[in-house]
C-alpha positions in Angstrom: -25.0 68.5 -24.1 -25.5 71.7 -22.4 -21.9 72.6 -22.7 -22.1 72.3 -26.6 -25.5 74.6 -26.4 -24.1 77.3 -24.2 -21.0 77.6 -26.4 -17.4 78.4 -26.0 -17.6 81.2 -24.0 -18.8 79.2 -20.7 -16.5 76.3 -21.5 -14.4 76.2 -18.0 -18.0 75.6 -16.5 -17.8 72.6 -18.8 -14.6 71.0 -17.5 -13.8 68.1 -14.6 -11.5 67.8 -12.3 -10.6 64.0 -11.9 -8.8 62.9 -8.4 -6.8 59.9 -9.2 -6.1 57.7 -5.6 -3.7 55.0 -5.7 -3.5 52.6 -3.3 -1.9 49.3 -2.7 1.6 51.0 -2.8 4.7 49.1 -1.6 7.4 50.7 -0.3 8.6 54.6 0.1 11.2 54.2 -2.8 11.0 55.9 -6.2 8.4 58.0 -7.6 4.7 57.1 -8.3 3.9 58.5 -12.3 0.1 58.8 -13.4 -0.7 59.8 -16.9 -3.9 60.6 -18.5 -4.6 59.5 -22.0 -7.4 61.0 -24.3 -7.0 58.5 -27.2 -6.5 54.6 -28.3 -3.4 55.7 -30.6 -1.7 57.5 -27.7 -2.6 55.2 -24.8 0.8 54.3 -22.8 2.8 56.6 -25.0 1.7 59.6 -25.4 -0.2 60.9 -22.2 -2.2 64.2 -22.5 -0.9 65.3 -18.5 0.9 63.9 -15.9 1.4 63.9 -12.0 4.7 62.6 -10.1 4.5 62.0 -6.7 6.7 60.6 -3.8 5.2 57.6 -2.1 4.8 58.1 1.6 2.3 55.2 2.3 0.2 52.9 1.1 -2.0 55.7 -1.1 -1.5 58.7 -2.5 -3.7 61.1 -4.6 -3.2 63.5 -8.0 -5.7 65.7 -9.1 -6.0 66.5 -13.0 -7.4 69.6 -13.4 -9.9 71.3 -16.2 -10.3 68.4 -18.1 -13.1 68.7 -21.1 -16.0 66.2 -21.2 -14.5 62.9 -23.2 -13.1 59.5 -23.1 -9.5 59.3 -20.9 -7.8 56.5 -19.6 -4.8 56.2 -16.7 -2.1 54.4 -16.0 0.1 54.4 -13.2 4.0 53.3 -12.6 5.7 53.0 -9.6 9.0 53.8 -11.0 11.3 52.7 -8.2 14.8 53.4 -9.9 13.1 56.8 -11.3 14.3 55.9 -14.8 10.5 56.8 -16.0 10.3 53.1 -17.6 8.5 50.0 -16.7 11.3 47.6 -15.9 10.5 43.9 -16.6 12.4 40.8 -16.1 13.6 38.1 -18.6 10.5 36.8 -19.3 8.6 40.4 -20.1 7.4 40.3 -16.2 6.8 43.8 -14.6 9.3 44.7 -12.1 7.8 47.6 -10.7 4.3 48.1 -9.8 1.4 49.2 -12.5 -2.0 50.1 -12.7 -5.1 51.2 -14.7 -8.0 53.0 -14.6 -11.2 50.3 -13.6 -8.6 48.6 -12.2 -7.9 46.7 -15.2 -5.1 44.5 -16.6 -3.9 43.1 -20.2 -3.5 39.5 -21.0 -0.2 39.7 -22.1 0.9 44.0 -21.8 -1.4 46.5 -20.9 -5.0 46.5 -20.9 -6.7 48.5 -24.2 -7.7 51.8 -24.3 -11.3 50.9 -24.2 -11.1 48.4 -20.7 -9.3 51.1 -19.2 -12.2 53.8 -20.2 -13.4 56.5 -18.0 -16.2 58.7 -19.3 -16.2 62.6 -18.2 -19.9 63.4 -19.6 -20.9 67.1 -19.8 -21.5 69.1 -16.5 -20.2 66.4 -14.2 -18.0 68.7 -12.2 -15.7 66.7 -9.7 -15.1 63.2 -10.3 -12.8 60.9 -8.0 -11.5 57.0 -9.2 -9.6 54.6 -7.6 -6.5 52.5 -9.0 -5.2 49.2 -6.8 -1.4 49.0 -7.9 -0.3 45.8 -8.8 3.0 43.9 -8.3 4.1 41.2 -10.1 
């Protein structure tokens, strides 16, 4: 609220930076991908930012930077034959390991938009989250 009263003008003292840590990462091979979605209609398609980065261990951590107050929602692919896909099996299985933010997963595909919510409320400055990849 104070953001929308002060106006425009002070708006970068309005935005969040949101450090993303992955853990739970298996193996050195690939590249891990973490988008940042600001909608339902764009979640896992159309991601407002991302981050690549180069596993070296069993975490890593992205910041997004400057991010206004709203609703996101991440993912996270560890894209081991760097073809920026998920790569499932037969059966629809993930190959490759995946992740949400809240640590969330979908019954059958990815979790919705809303499960995977993360609320950046007005003047919070810094915020960190944690994602837990997952391998099927």
């Amino acid at each position: 609220m104070l953001c929308a009263i002060i106006g425009l003008s002070a708006s970068a003292m309005c935005q969040t930076n949101l450090q993303v840590t992955v853990t739970n990462i298996k193996g050195n091979k690939g590249d891990i991908i973490v988008g940042i979605f600001d909608s339902d209609e764009d979640f896992m398609k159309k991601p407002i930012e991302g981050k690549m980065a180069k596993p070296s261990g069993d975490s890593i951590t992205v910041t997004f930077e400057n991010l206004k107050p709203g609703k996101y929602a991440v993912s996270v692919l560890h894209d081991y034959n760097n073809n920026k896909d998920m790569d499932r099996n037969k059966l629809g299985i993930p190959k490759e390991g995946f992740g949400f933010s809240n640590n969330v997963i979908g019954a059958m595909g990815p979790p919705s938009f809303e499960r995977a919510l993360i609320d950046l409320t007005p003047g919070l400055k810094d915020l960190g989250i944690g994602i837990k990849m997952k391998y099927m």
